[in-house]
C-alpha positions in Angstrom: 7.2 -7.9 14.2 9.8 -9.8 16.4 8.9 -10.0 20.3 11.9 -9.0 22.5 12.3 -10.7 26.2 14.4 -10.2 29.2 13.8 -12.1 32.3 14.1 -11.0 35.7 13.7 -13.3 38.5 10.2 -14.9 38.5 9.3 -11.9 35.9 9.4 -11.8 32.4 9.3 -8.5 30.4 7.8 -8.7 26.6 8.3 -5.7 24.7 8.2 -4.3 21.1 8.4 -1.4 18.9 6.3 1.8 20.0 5.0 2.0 16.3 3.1 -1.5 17.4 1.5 0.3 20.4 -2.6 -0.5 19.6 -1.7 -4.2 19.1 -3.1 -6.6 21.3 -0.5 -9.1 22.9 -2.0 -12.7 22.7 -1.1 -15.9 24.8 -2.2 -19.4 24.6 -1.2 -22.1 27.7 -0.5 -25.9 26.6 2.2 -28.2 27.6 5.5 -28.4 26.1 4.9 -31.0 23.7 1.7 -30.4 22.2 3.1 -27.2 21.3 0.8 -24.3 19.7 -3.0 -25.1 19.2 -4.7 -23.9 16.0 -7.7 -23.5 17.6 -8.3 -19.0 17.8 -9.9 -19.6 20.5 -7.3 -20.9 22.2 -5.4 -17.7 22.4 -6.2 -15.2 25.1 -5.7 -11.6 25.1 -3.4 -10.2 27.6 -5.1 -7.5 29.9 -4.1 -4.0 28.7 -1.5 -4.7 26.0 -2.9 -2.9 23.3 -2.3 0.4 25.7 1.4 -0.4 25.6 4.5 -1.5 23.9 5.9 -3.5 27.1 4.3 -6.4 29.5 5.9 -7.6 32.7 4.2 -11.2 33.4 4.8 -13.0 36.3 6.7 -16.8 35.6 4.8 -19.7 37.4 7.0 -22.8 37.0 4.1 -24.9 37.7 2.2 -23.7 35.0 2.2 -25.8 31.8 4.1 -23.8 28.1 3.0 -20.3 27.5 2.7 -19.1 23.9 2.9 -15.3 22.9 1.6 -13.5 19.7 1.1 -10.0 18.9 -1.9 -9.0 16.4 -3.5 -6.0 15.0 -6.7 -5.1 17.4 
């Protein structure tokens, strides 16, 4: 299942299929060049994804690389 973006300003929109609607959207903050930690525990889930199919998420330039996933529950 492919993510789909659009940004808007200092907000970007994640979205993807309503047949995914359940799935929890995940997201994991590191800089740039140490890229995506294996750790699981390093992945938090965003707040009320799984109710939805779409996420508008404020952009923070200052903040370091965000990483997005979506799983099953």
């Amino acid at each position: 299942m492919n993510l789909l973006w659009s940004m808007s300003g200092t907000t970007l929109t994640l979205s993807w299929s309503s047949d995914h609607t359940g799935w929890r959207l995940l997201m994991q903050t590191n800089r740039l060049a140490s890229g995506i930690s294996s750790n699981t525990n390093d992945w938090g889930t965003v707040a009320n994804s799984s109710q939805t199919n779409q996420i508008a998420l404020p952009i923070n330039p200052s903040q370091p690389a965000e990483f997005y996933r979506l799983v099953f529950r």
